[in-house]
C-alpha positions as CSV (number, residue, x, y, z in Angstrom):
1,X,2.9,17.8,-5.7
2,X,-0.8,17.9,-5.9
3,X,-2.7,16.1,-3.0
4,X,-5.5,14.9,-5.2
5,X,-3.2,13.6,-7.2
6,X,-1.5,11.9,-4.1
7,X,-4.5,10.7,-3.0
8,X,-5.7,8.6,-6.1
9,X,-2.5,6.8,-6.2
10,X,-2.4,6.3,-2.6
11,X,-5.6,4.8,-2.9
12,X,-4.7,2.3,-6.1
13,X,-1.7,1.1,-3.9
14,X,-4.1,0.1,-1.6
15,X,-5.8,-1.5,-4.2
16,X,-2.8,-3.3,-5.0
17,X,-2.2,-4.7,-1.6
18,X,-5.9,-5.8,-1.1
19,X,-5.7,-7.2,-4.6
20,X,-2.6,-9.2,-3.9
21,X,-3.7,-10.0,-0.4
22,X,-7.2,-11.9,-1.9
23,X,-4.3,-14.0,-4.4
24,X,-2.7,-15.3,-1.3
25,X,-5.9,-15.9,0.7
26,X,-4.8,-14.5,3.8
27,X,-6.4,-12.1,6.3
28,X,-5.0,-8.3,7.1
29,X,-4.0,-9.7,10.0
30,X,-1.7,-12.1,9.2
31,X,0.4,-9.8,6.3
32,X,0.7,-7.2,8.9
33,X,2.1,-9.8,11.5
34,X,4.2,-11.2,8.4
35,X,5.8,-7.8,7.7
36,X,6.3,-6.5,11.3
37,X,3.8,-4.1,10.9
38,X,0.8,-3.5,13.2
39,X,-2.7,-4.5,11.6
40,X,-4.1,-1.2,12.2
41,X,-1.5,0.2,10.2
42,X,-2.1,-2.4,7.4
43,X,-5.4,-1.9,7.2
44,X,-5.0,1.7,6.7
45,X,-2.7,0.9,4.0
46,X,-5.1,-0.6,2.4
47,X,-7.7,2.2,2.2
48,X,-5.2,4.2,1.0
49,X,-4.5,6.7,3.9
50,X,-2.3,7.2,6.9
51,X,-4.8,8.8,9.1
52,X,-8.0,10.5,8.4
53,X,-7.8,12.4,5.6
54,X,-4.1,12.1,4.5
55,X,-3.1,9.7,1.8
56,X,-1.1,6.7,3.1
57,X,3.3,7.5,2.6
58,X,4.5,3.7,3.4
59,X,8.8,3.5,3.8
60,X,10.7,1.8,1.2
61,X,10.8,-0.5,4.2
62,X,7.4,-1.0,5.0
63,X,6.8,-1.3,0.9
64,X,9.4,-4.1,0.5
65,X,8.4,-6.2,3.3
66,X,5.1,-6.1,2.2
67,X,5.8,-7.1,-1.6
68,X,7.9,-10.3,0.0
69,X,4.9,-11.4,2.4
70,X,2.5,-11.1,-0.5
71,X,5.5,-13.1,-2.9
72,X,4.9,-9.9,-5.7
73,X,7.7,-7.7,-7.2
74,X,7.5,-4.0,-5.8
75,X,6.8,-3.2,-9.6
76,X,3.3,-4.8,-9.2
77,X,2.5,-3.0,-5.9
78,X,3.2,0.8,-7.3
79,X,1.0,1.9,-9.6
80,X,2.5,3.5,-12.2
81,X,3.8,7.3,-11.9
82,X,1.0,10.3,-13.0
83,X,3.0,13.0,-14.6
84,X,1.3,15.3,-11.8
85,X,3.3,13.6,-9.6
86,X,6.4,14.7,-10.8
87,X,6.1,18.1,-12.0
């Protein structure tokens, strides 16, 4: 897998989540508190990374908590696939 690649969709998921989060009108705070997750972590969810310098890797967990808090199908969090991803 190609960390570039990685990267860039890390970083439009995060998109996603801030996108979705601005919908519902809510802080960082209150969808990390809402999905059991600490804020810091949400908030690096958000800018796409894990810790400095490596793209974010949220569970199926974390992922599906998240889509209920912010009422959206997990389809509309992911961004959709790059081939680079899969080869």
């Amino acid at each position: 897998m190609k960390e570039g690649v990685w990267e860039q969709y890390a970083t439009e998921l995060g998109s996603r989540l801030r996108q979705a989060r601005a919908v519902r009108g809510l802080s960082q705070e209150r969808i990390a508190h809402e999905a059991g997750l600490a804020a810091f972590t949400y908030q690096k969810l958000e800018k796409g990374e894990s810790r400095p310098g490596a793209p974010a890797n949220p569970t199926l967990r974390t992922l599906v908590s998240l889509a209920a808090v912010l009422d959206v199908s997990l389809a509309d969090l992911l961004p959709d696939i790059p081939d680079a991803l899969t080869e």
